[in-house]
Backbone bond lengths (Angstrom), bond angles and torsions (degrees), N, CA, C in turn:
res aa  C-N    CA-C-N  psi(-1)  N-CA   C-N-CA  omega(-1)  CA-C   N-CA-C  phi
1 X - - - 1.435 - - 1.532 108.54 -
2 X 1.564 111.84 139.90 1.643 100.46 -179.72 1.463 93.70 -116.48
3 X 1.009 99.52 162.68 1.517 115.20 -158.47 1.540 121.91 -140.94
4 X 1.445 128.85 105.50 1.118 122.77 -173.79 1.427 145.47 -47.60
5 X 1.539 131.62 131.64 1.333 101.40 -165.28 1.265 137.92 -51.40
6 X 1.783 108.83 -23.91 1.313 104.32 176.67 1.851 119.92 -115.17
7 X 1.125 132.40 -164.96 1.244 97.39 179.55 2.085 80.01 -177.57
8 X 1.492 104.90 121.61 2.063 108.64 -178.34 1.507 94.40 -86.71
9 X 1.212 94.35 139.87 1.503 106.28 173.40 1.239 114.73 -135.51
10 X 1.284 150.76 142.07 1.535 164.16 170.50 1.465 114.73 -104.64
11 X 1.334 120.94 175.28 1.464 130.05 159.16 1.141 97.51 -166.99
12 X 1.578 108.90 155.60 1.659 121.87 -170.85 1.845 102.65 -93.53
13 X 1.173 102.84 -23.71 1.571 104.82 167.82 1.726 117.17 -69.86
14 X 1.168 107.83 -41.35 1.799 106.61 168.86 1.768 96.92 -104.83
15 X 1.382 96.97 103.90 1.360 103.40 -173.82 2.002 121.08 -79.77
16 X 1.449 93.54 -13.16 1.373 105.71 179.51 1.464 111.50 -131.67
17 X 1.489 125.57 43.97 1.581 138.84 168.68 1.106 100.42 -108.76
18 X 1.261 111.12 164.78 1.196 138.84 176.21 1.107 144.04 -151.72
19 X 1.116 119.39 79.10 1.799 131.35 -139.92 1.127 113.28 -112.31
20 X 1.766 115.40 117.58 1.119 153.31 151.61 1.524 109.39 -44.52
21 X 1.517 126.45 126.81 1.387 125.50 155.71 1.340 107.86 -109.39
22 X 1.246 120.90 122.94 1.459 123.98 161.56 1.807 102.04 -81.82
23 X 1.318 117.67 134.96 1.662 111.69 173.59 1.409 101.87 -114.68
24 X 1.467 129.76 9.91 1.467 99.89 169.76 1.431 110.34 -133.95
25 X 1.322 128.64 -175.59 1.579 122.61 -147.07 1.542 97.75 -75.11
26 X 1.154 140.29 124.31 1.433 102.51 21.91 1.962 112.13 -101.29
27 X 1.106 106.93 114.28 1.670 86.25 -165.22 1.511 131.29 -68.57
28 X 1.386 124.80 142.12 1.483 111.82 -179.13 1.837 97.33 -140.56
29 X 1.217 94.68 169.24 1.425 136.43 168.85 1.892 110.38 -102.28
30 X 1.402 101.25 91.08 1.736 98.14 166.37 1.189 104.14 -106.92
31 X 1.688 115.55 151.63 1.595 125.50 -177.53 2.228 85.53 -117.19
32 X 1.111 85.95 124.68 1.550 82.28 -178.07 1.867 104.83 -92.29
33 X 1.071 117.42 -4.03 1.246 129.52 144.12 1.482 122.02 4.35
34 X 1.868 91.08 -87.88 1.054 141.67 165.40 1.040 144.73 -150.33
35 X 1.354 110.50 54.88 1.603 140.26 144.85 1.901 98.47 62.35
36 X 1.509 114.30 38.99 1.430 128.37 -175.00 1.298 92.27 -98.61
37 X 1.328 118.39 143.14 1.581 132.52 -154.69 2.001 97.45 -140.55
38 X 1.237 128.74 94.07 0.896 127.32 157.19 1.774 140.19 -76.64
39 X 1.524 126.17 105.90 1.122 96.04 -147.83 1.854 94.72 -98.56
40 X 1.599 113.83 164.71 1.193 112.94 170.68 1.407 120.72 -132.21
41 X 1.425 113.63 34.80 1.238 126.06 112.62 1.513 155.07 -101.87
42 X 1.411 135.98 -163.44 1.031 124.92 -143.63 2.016 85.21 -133.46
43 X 1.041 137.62 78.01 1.398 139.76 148.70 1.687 144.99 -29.52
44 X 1.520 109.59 84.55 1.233 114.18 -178.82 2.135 113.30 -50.88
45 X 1.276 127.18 144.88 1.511 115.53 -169.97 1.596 101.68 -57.50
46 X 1.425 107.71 -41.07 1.465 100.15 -163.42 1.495 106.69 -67.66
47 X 1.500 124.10 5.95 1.508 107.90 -170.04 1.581 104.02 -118.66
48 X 1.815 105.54 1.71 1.801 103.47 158.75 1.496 136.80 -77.23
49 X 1.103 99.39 -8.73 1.518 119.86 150.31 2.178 107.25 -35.53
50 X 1.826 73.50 -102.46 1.668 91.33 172.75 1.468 117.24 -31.51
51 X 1.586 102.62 -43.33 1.780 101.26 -170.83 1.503 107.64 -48.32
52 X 1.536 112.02 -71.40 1.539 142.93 -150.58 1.669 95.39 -55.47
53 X 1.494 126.62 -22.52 1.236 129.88 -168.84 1.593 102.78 -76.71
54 X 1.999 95.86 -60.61 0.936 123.20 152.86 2.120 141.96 -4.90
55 X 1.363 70.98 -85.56 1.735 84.03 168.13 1.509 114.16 -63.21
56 X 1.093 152.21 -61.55 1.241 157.78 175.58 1.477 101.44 -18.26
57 X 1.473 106.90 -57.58 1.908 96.89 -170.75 1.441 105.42 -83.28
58 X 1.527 120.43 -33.84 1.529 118.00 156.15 1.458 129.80 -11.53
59 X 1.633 103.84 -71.07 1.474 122.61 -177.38 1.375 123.38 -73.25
60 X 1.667 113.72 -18.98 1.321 128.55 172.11 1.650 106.19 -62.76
61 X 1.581 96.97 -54.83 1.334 108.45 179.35 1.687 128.95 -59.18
62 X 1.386 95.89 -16.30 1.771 113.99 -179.58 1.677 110.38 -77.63
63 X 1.617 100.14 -42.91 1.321 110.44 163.39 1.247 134.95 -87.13
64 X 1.666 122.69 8.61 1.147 125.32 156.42 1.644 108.37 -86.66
65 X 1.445 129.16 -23.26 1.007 127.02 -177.72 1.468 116.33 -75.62
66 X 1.267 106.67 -25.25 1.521 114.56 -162.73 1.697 78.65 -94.49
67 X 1.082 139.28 -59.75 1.613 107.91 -168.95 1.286 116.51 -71.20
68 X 1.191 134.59 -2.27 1.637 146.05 157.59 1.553 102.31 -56.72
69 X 1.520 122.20 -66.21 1.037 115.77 -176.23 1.478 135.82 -69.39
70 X 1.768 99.96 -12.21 1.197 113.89 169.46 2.160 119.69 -68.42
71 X 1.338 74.89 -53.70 1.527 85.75 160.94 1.221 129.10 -43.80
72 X 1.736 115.87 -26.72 1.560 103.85 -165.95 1.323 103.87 -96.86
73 X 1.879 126.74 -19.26 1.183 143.03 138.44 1.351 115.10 -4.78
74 X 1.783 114.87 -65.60 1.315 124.95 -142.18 1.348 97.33 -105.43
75 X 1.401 115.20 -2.39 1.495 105.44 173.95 1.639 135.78 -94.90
C-alpha cells in the first residue's frame, strides 16, 4: 500500500486537535492545537542535530498541507 506523506486526523475525545500524520522517516504525530510534536521513532544523539534542522521544514510542510486540504473542504 502507498501511502501519502501526510495524512488529517481528528478524535472525538480531543475535541479541538488537530492531528497531522507524517508517514515517512522521520515520522511524527503534530496536534496543530498546540504545536505538540509526537515522535514515532526512536533517535540516536548524534542524529538530533540533523533532526532539529530537519523538523522545522517538516512541520511547515504539515501545515501547508493541512491548509491545502482545508481549502478543498471550503470550496
Amino acid at each position: 500500500m502507498t501511502l501519502p506523506k501526510f495524512l488529517l486526523g481528528d478524535n472525538t475525545d480531543f475535541p479541538d486537535a488537530i492531528f497531522i500524520v507524517h508517514t515517512e522517516y522521520p515520522r511524527f504525530i503534530i496536534n496543530l492545537e498546540n504545536d505538540e510534536v509526537e515522535w514515532l521513532e526512536e533517535f540516536a544523539r548524534e542524529d538530533e542535530a540533523d533532526l532539529a534542522a530537519e523538523t522545522e521544514q517538516l512541520i511547515e510542510e504539515a501545515v501547508a498541507f493541512y491548509d491545502r486540504e482545508v481549502s478543498r473542504y471550503q470550496s
